[in-house]
Backbone bond lengths (Angstrom), bond angles and torsions (degrees), N, CA, C in turn:
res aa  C-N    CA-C-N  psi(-1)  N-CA   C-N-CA  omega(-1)  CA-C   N-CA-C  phi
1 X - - - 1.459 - - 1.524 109.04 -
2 X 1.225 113.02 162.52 1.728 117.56 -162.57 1.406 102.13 -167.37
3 X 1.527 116.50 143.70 1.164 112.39 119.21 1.464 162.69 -150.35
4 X 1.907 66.77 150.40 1.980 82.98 -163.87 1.885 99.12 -96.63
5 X 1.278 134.59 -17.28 1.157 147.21 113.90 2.018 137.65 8.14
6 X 1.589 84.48 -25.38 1.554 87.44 173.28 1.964 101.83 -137.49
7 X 1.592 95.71 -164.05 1.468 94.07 -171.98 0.823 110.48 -79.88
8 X 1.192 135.58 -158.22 1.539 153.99 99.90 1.171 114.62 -58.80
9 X 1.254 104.29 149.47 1.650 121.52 -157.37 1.355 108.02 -143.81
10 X 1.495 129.91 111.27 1.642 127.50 -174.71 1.439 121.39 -135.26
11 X 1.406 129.68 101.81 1.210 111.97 156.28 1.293 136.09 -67.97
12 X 1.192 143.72 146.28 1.835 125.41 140.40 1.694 112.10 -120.06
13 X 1.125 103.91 143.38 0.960 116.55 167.36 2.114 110.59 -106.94
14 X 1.312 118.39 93.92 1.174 118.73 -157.05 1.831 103.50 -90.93
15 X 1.527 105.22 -23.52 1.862 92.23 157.59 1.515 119.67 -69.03
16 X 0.946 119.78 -19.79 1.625 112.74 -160.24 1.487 85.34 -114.22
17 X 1.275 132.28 -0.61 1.527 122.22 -174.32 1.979 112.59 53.15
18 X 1.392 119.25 64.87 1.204 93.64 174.25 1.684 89.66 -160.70
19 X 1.497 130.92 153.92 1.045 127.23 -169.06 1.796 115.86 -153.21
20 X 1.083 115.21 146.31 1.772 115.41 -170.08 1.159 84.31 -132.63
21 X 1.486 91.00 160.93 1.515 128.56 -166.87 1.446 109.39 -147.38
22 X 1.354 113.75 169.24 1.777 116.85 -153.29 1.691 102.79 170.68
23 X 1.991 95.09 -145.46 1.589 93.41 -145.61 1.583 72.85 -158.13
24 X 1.351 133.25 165.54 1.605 123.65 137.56 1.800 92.92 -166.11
25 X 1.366 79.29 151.83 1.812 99.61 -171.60 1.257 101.44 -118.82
26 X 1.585 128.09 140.54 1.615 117.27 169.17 2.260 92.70 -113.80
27 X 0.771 97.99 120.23 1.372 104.17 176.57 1.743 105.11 -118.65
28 X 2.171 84.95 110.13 0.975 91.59 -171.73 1.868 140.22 -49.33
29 X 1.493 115.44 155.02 1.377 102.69 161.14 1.960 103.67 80.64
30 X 1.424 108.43 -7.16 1.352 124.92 -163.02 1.841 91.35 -72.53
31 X 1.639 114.00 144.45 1.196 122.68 177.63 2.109 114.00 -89.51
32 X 1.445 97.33 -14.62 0.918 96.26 -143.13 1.678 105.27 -160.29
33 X 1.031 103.62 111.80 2.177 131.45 -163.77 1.864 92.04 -82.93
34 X 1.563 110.01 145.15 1.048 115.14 174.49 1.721 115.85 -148.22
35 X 1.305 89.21 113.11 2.173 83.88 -177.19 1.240 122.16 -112.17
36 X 1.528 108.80 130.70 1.155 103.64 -148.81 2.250 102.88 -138.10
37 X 1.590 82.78 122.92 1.880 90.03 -177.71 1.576 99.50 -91.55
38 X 1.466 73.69 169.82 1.859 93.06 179.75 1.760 108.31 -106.95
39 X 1.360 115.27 166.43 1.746 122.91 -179.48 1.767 98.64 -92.04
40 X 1.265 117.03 151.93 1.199 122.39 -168.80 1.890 122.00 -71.77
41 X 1.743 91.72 135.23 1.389 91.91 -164.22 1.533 119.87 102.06
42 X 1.460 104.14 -23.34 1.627 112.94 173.40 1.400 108.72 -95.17
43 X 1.233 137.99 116.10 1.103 130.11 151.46 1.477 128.51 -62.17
44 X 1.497 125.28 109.34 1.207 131.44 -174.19 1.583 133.19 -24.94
45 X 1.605 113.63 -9.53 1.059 110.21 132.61 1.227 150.28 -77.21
46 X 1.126 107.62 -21.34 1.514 124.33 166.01 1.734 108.03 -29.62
47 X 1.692 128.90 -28.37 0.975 142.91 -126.76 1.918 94.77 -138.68
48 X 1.115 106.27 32.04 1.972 114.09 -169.58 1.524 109.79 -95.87
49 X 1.671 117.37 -22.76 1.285 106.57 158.89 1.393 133.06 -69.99
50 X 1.795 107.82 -2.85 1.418 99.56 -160.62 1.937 81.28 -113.75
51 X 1.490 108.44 -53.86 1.148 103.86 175.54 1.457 141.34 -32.01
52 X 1.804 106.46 -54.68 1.642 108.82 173.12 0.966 116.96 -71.72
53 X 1.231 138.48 -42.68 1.695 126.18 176.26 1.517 113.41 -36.34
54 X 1.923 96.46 -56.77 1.745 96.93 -172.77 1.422 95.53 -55.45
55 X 1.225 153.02 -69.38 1.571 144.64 -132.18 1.774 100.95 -72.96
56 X 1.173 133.25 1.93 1.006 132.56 158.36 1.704 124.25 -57.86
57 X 1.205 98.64 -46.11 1.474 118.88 157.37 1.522 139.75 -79.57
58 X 1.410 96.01 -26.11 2.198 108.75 -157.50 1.738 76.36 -142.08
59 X 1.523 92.42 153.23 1.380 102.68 165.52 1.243 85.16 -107.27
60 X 1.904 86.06 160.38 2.022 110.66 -170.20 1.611 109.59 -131.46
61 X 1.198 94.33 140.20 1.946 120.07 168.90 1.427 92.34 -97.91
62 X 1.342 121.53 127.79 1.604 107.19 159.93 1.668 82.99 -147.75
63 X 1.588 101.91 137.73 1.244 107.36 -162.82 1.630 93.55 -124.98
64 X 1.374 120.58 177.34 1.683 146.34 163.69 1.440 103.15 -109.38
65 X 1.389 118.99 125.09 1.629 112.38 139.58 1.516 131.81 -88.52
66 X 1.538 104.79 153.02 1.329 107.81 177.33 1.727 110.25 3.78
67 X 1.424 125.48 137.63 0.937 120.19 158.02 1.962 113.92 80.27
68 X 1.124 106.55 -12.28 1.621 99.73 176.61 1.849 105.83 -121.96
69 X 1.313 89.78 175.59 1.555 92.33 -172.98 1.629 123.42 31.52
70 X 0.741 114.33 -114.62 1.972 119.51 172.29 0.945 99.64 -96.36
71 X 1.152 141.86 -17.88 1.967 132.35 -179.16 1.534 103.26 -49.15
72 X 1.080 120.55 129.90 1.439 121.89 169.66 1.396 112.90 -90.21
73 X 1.792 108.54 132.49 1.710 105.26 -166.16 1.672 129.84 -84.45
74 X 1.639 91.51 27.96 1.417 102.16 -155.45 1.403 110.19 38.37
75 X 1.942 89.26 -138.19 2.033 93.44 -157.11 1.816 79.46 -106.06
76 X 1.097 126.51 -43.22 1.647 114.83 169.53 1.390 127.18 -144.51
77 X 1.197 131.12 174.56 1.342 155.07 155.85 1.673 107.87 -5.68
78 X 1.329 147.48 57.37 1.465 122.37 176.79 1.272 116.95 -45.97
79 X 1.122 118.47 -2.29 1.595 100.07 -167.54 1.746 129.20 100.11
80 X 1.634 122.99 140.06 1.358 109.17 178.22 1.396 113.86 -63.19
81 X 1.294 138.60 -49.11 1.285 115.48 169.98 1.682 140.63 -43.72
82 X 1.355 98.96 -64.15 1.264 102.17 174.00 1.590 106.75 -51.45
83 X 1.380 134.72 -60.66 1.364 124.92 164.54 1.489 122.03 -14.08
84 X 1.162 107.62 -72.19 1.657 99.26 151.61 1.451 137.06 -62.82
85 X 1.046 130.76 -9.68 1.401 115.97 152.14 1.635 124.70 -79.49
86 X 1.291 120.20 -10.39 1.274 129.98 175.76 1.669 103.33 -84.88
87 X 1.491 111.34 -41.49 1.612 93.36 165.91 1.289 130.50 -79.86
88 X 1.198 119.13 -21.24 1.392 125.02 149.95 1.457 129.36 -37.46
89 X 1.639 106.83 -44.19 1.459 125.05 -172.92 1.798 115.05 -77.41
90 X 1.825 90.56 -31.89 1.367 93.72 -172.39 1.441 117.59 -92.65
91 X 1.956 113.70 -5.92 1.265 105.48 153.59 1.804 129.57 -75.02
92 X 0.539 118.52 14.70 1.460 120.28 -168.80 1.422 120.10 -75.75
93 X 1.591 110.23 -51.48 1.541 109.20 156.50 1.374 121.19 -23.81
94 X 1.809 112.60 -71.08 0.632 138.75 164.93 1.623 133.01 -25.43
95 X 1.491 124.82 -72.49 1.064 133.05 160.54 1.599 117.56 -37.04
96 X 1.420 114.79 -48.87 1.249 139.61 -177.32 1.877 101.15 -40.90
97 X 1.235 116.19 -38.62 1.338 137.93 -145.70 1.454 94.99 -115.91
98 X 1.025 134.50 5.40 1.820 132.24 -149.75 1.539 90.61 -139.04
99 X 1.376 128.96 136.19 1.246 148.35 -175.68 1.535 91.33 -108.58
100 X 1.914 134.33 -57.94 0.923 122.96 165.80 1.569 145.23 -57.01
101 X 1.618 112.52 154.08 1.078 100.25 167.83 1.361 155.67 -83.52
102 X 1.024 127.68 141.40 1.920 111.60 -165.86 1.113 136.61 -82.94
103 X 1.212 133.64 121.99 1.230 129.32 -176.61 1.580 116.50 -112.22
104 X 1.314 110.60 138.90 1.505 115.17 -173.20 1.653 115.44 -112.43
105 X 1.753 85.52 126.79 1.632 87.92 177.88 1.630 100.51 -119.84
106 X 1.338 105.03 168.33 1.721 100.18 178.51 2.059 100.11 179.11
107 X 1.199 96.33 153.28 1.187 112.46 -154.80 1.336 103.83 -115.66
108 X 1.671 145.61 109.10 1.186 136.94 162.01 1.584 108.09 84.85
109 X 1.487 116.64 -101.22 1.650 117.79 -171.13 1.669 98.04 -98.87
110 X 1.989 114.26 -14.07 1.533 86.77 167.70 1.530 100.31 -101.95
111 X 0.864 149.49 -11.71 1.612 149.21 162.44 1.644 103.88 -38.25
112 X 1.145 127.90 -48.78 1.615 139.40 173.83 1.506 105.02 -62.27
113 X 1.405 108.20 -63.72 1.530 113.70 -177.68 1.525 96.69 -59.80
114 X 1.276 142.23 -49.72 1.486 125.37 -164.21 1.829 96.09 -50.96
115 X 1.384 99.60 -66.36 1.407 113.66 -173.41 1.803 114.50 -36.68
116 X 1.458 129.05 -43.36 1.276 122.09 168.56 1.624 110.18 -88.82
117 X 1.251 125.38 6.81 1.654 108.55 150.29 1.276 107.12 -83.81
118 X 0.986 152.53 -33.46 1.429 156.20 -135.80 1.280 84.14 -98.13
119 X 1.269 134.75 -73.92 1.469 134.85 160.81 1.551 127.22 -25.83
120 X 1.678 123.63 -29.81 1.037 110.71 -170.89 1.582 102.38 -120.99
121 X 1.894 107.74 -0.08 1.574 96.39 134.09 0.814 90.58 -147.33
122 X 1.286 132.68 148.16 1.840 159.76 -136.34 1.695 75.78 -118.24
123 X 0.817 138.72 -48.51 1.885 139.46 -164.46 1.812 130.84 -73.00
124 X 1.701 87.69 -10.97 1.367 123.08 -171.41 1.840 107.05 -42.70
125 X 2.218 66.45 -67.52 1.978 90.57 -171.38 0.897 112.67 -112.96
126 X 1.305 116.47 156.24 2.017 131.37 162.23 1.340 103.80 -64.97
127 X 1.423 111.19 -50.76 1.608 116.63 -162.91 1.121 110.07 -156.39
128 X 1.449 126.72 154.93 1.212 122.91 160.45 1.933 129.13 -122.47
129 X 1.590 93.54 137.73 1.698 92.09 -178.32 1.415 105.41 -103.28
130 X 1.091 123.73 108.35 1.774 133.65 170.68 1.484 129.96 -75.36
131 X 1.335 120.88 76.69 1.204 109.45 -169.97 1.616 116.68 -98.01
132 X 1.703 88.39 122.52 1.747 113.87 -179.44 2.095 90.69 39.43
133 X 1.109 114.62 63.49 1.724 136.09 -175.28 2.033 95.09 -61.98
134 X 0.823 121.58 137.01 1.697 129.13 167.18 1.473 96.39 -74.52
135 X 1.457 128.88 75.74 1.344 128.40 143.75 1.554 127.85 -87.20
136 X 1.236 134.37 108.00 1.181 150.30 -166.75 1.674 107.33 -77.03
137 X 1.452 125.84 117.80 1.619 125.00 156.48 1.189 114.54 -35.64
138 X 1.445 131.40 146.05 1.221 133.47 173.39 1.940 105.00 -49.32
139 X 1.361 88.74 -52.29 1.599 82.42 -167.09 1.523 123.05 -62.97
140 X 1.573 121.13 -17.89 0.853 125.07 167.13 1.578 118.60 -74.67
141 X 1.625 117.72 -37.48 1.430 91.40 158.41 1.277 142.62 -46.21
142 X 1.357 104.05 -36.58 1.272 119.92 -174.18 1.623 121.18 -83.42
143 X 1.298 114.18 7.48 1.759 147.23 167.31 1.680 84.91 -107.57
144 X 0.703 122.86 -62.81 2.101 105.99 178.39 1.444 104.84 -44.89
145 X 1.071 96.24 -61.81 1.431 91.57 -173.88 1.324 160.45 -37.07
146 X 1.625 93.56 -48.16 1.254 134.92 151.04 1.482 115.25 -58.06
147 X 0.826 122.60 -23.21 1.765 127.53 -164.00 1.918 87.67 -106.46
148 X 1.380 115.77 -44.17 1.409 95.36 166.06 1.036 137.33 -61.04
149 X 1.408 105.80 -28.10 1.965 128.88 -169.88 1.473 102.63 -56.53
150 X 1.066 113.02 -48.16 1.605 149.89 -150.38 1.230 90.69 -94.08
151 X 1.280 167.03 -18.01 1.227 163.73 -150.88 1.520 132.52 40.52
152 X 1.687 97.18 23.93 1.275 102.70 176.40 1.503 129.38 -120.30
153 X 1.019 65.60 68.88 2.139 72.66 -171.68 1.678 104.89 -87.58
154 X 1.161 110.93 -20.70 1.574 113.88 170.27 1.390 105.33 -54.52
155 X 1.158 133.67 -20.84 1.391 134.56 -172.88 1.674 117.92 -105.55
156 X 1.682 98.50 4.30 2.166 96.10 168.29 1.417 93.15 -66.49
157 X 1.333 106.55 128.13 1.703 116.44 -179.49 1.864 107.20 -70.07
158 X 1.198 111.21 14.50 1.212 90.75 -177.65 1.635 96.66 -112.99
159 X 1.418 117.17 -17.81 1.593 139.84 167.70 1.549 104.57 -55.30
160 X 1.758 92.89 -52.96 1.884 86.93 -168.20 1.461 108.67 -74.41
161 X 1.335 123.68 -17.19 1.219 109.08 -168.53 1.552 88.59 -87.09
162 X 1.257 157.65 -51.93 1.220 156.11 159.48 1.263 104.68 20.61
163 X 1.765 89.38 -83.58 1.694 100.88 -166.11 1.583 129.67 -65.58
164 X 1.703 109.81 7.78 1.095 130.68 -146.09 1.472 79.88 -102.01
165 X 1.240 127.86 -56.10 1.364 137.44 -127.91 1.740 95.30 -86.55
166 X 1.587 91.58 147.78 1.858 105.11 -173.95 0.990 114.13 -66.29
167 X 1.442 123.38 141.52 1.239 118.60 -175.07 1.603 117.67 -128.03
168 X 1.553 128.33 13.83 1.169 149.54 148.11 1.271 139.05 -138.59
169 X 1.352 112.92 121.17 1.427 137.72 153.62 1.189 129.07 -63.41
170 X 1.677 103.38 146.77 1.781 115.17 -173.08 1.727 101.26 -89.41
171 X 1.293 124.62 -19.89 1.487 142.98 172.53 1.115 131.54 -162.98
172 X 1.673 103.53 175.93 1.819 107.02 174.15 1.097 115.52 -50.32
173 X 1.556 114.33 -54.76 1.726 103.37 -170.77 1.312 115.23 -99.02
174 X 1.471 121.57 30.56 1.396 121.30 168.77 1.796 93.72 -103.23
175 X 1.371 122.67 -28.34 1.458 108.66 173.99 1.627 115.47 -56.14
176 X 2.008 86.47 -61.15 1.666 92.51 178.67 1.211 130.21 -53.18
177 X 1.206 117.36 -12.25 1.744 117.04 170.38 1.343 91.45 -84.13
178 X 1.420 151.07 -44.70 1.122 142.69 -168.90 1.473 122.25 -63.32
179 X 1.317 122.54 -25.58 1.312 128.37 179.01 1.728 99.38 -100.97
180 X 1.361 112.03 -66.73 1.586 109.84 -156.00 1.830 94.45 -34.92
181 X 1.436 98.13 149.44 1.067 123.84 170.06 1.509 117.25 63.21
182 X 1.557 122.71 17.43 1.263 104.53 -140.12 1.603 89.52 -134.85
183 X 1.541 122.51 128.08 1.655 109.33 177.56 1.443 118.25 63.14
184 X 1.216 106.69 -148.63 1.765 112.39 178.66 1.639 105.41 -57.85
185 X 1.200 117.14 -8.64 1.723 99.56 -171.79 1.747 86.11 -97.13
186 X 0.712 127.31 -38.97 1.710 106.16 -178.96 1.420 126.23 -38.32
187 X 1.528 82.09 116.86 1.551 106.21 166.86 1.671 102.76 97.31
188 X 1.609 111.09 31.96 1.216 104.98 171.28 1.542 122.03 -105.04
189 X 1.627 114.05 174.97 1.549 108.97 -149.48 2.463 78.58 -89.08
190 X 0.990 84.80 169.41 1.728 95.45 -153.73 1.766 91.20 -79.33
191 X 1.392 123.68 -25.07 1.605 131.59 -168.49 1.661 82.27 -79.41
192 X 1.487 121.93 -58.64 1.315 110.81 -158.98 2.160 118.71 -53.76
193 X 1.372 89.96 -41.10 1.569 111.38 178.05 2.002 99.94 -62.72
194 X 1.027 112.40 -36.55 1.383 105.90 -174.57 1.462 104.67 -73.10
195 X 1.110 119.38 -28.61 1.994 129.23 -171.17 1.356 88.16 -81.73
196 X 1.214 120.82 -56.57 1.574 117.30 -178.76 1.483 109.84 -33.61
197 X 1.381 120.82 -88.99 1.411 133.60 165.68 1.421 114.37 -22.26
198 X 1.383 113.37 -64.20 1.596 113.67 178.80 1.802 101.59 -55.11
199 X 0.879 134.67 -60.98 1.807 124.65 -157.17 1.896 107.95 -107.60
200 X 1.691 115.63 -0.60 1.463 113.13 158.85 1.563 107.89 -108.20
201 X 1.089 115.51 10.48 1.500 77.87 170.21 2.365 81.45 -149.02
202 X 1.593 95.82 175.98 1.682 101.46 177.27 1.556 99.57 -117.48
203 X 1.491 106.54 174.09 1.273 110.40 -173.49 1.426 88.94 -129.30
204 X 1.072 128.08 136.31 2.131 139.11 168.16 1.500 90.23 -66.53
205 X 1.386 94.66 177.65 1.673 132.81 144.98 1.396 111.11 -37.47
206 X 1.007 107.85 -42.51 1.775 111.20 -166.79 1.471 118.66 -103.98
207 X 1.684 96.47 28.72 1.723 93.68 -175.56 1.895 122.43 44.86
208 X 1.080 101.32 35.44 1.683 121.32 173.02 1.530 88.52 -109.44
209 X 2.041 93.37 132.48 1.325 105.94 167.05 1.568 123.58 -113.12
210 X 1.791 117.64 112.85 1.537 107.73 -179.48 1.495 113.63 -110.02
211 X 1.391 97.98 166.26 1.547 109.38 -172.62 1.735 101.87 -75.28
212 X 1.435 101.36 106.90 1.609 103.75 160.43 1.433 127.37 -23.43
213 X 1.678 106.01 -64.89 1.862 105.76 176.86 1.243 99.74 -101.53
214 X 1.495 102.35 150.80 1.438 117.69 -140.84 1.698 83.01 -102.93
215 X 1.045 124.32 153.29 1.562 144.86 178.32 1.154 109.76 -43.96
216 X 1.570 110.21 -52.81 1.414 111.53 176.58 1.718 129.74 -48.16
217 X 1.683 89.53 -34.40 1.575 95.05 -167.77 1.192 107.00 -67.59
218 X 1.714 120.56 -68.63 1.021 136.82 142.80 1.623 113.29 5.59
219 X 1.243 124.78 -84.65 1.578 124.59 -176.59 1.850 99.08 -66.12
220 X 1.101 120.43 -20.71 1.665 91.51 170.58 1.491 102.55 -86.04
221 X 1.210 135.95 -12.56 1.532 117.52 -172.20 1.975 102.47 -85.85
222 X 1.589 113.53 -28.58 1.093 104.61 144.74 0.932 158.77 -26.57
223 X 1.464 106.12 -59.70 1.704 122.17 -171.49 1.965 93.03 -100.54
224 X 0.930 133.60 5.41 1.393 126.66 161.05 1.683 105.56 -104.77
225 X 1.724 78.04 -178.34 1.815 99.55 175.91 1.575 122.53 -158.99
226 X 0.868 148.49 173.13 1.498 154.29 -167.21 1.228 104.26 -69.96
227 X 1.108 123.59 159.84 2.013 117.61 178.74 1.441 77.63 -121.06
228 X 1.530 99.81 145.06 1.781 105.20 158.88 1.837 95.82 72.04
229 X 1.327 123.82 35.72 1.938 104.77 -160.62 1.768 72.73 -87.74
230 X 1.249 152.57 -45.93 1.339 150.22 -149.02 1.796 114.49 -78.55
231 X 1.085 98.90 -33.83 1.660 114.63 -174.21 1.952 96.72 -82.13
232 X 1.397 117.37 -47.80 1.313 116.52 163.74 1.155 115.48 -48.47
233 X 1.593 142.08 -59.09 1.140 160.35 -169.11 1.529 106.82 -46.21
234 X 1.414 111.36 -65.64 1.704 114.87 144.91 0.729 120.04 -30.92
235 X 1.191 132.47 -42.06 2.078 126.89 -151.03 1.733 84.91 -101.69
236 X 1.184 143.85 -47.07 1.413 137.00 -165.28 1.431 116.48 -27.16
237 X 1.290 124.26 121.53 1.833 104.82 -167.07 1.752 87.83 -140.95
238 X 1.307 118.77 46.02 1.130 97.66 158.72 1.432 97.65 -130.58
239 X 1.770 119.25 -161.14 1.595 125.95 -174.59 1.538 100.76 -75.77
240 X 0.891 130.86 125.74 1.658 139.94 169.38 1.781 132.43 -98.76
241 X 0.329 168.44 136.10 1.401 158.97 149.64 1.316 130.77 -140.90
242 X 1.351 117.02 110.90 1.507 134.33 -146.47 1.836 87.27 -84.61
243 X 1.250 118.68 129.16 1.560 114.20 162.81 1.507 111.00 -108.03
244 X 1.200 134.20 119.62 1.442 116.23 -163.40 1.673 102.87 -141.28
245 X 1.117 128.32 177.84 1.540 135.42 -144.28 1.240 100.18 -104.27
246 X 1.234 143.32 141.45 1.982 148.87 -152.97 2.233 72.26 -78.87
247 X 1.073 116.78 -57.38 1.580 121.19 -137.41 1.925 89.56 -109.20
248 X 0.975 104.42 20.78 2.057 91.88 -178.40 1.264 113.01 -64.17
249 X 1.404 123.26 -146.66 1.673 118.44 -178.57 2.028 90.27 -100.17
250 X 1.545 91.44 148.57 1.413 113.33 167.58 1.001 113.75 -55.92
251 X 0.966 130.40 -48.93 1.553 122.29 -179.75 1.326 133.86 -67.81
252 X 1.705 108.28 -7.29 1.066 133.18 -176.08 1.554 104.38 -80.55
253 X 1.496 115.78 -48.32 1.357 135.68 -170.14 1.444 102.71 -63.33
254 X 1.653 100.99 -49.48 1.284 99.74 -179.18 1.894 127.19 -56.94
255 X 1.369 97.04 -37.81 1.328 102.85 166.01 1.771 131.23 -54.35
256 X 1.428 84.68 -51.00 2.128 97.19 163.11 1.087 102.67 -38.16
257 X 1.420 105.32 -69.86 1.759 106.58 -164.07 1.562 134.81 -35.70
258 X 1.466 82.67 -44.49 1.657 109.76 -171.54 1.862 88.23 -82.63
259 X 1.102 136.58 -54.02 1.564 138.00 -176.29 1.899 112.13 -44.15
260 X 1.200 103.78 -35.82 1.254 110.74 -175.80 1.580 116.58 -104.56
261 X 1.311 110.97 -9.29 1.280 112.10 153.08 1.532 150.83 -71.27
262 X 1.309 81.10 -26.26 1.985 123.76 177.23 1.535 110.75 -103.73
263 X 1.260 107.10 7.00 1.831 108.51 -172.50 1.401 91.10 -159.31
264 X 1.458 105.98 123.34 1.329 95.26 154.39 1.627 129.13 -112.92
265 X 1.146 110.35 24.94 1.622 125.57 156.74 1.174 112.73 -62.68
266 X 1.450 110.69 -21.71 1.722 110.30 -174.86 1.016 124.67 -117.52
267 X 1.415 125.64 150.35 1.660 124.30 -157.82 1.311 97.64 -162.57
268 X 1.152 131.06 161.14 1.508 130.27 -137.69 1.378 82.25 -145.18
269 X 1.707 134.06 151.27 1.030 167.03 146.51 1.754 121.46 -113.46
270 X 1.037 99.93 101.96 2.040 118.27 -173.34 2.034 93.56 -69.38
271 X 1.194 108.79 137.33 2.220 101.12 173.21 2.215 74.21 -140.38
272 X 1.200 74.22 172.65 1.565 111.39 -166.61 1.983 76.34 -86.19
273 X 1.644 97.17 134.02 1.652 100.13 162.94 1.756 112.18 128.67
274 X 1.158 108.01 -173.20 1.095 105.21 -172.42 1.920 120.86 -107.56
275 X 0.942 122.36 -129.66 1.756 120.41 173.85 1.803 86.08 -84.88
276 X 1.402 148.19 -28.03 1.288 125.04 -128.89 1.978 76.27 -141.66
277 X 1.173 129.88 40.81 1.094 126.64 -154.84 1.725 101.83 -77.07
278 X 1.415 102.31 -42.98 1.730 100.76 172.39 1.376 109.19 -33.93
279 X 1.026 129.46 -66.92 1.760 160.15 -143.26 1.718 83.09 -84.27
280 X 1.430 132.28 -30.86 1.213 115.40 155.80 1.407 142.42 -88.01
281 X 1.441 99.68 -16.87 1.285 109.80 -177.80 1.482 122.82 -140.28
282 X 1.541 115.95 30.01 1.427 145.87 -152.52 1.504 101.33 -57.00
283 X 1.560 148.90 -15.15 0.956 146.01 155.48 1.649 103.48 -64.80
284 X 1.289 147.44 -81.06 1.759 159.88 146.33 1.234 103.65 -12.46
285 X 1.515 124.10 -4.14 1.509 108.28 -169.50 1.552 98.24 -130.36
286 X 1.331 128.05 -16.05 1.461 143.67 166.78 1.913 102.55 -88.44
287 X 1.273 137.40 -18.38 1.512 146.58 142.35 1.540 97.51 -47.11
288 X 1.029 127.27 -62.86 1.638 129.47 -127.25 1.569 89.88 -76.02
289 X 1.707 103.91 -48.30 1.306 123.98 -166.20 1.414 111.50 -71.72
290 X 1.453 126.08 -24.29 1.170 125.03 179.42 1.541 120.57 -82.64
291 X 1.617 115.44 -32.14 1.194 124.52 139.55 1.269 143.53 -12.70
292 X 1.928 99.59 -72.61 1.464 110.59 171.91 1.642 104.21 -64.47
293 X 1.122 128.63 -52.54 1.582 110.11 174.89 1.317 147.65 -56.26
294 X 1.361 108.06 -13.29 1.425 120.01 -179.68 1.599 112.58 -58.88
């Protein structure tokens, strides 16, 4: 599944030099607009089994940050905030033009970013759907932190292995043997892994396949974190609902917990799967979502 079905979608911002890229569908007669980021390293297509079904119903924003799909990664990392204020900035045309209302979904590093636009305009969204969202424990920020202070953030093991990882192929099915089954793609549905490949990574002239976002980007969105992600978390004042994986990372859970305890806009929904559970179960995970919107 793909899509080849919707537009192209481009901001620039030509004072600040920086520009996003995307997709958007208007499906007619639709009550109701839905924008939707990707988790880092995925290019927002990666995400077409869950996406096209919904736009049958809702028209869709589905955007790239810096560094994925056509987004260009500049020269570095702005950061999770500012990241979200640039998608914030670059809906506006948009909205401007939209009679409906928006709802934000996002997955991993855009599940976070939905969550601090919504925060940095309360007017953004109607609602928000959080899937398995990169929310960090206090204490673990504060273990980021320290490791930044210190100048070693090259060393979050999930950073170093980042920059480690291959980033070209001699072919199609020398990638796809390389991923299926392998790391975060385990246990995914075989359409989702093919969208992956098709819109994260390009193919040359020479039938060589490379990784779209470049390692670097990737390992800095790693080895960082949100400034203020806890004081936002408080401030969130619209409907929320975190959907997150039976088996994701602990620390992730731990964060829900604490998110929905301190907010009560937010309420947590447990699905069968892992951190990438859409991408496993992208039919059960386009249900779940249609649900929360009704």
């Amino acid at each position: 599944m793909s899509l080849t079905n919707f537009e192209p979608l481009s901001f620039c911002n030509l004072k600040e030099d920086w520009a996003l890229s995307g997709y958007k569908h208007h499906a007619k007669g639709a009550s109701k607009a839905l924008h939707f980021l990707h988790g880092n390293g995925f290019a927002v297509g990666s995400y077409s089994k869950v996406i096209a079904p919904l736009a049958r119903d809702y028209s869709v924003i589905a955007q790239d940050a810096a560094g994925h799909g056509n987004s260009p990664a500049g020269k570095s990392f702005v950061g999770w905030n500012q990241t979200a204020s640039r998608f914030n900035e670059s809906l506006t045309q948009y909205i401007e033009h939209s009679s409906c209302p928006l709802y934000g979904i996002g997955h991993s590093f855009g599940g976070c970013m939905t969550l601090l636009m919504s925060v940095q305009d309360p007017k953004q969204f109607e609602q928000l759907v959080l899937l398995d969202p990169a929310l960090f424990p206090p204490r673990l920020i504060w273990l980021l932190r320290g490791v930044r202070m210190a100048g070693l953030d090259h060393y979050v093991p999930l950073a170093k292995r980042t920059r480690k990882r291959r980033t070209q192929w001699d072919s199609y099915a020398q990638v796809k043997a390389n991923f299926t089954g392998r790391g975060i793609f385990k246990g995914w549905d075989d359409d989702c892994l093919d969208d992956y490949i098709r819109y994260s990574l390009s193919c040359d002239d020479k039938g060589h396949y490379h990784l779209s976002c470049s390692t670097w980007m990737e390992a800095a969105i790693f080895s960082s974190y949100p400034k203020g992600l806890w004081k936002a978390i408080k401030q969130l004042s619209v409907p929320t609902h975190i959907v997150y994986g039976k088996n994701t990372y602990k620390y992730f859970k731990e964060a829900y917990r604490l998110a929905a305890k301190i907010n009560s806009n937010i309420k947590l929904i447990e699905v069968e799967g892992e951190h990438c559970f859409m991408q496993e179960r992208p039919s059960d995970t386009v249900e779940v979502i249609r649900d929360l919107l009704k």
